[in-house]
C-alpha positions, 0 to 999 in steps of 0.5 A: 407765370402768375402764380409762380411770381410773387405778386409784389414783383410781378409786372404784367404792364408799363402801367401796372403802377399807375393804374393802381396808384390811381385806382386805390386814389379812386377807389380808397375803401374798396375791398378786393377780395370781396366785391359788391356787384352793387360796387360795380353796377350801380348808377354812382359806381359807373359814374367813377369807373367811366372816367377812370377807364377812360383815363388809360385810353392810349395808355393801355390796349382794350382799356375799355374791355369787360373783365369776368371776376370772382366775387369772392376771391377765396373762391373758384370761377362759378357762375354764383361766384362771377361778375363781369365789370 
C-alpha cells in the first residue's frame, strides 16, 4: 500500500494531518530523511518529544510506543543504519 500510493494522499490515520501540522510546529528545522540520533536522545530533545507524544494520548493507539528508523533514508534497515525513537 505504501509504496503504491502517492505519499501526499496517503492517509494511514484520522490524525495524520495534525500530527504533522504540530510536529513540523515542533520540530521547524528537523531534517528527516537524515536524522541525528543526538536529535532524538539527548536530554533537550526528550525534553520536546515527551510532551509532543503525550499530546496524542487518547487521540492515536500506542502514542507512546517505540518506533525503529532509518537514519539515513537512502538506506535500507541495517543495524548501523537504525535507531529506535
Amino acid at each position: 500500500l505504501i509504496s503504491s500510493v502517492d505519499p501526499a494522499f496517503l492517509k494511514l490515520t484520522q490524525a495524520d494531518e495534525r500530527i504533522y501540522r504540530e510536529f513540523r510546529g515542533t520540530f521547524r528545522n528537523l531534517r528527516v530523511d537524515v536524522l541525528d540520533p543526538e536529535e532524538l536522545k539527548s536530554e533537550a530533545a526528550k525534553a520536546k518529544w515527551r510532551p509532543f507524544c503525550l499530546s496524542f494520548e487518547g487521540v492515536v493507539e500506542d502514542f507512546n510506543f517505540g518506533t525503529l528508523l532509518r537514519l539515513d533514508s537512502r538506506g535500507g534497515y541495517t543495524e548501523e543504519n537504525s535507531i529506535l525513537g
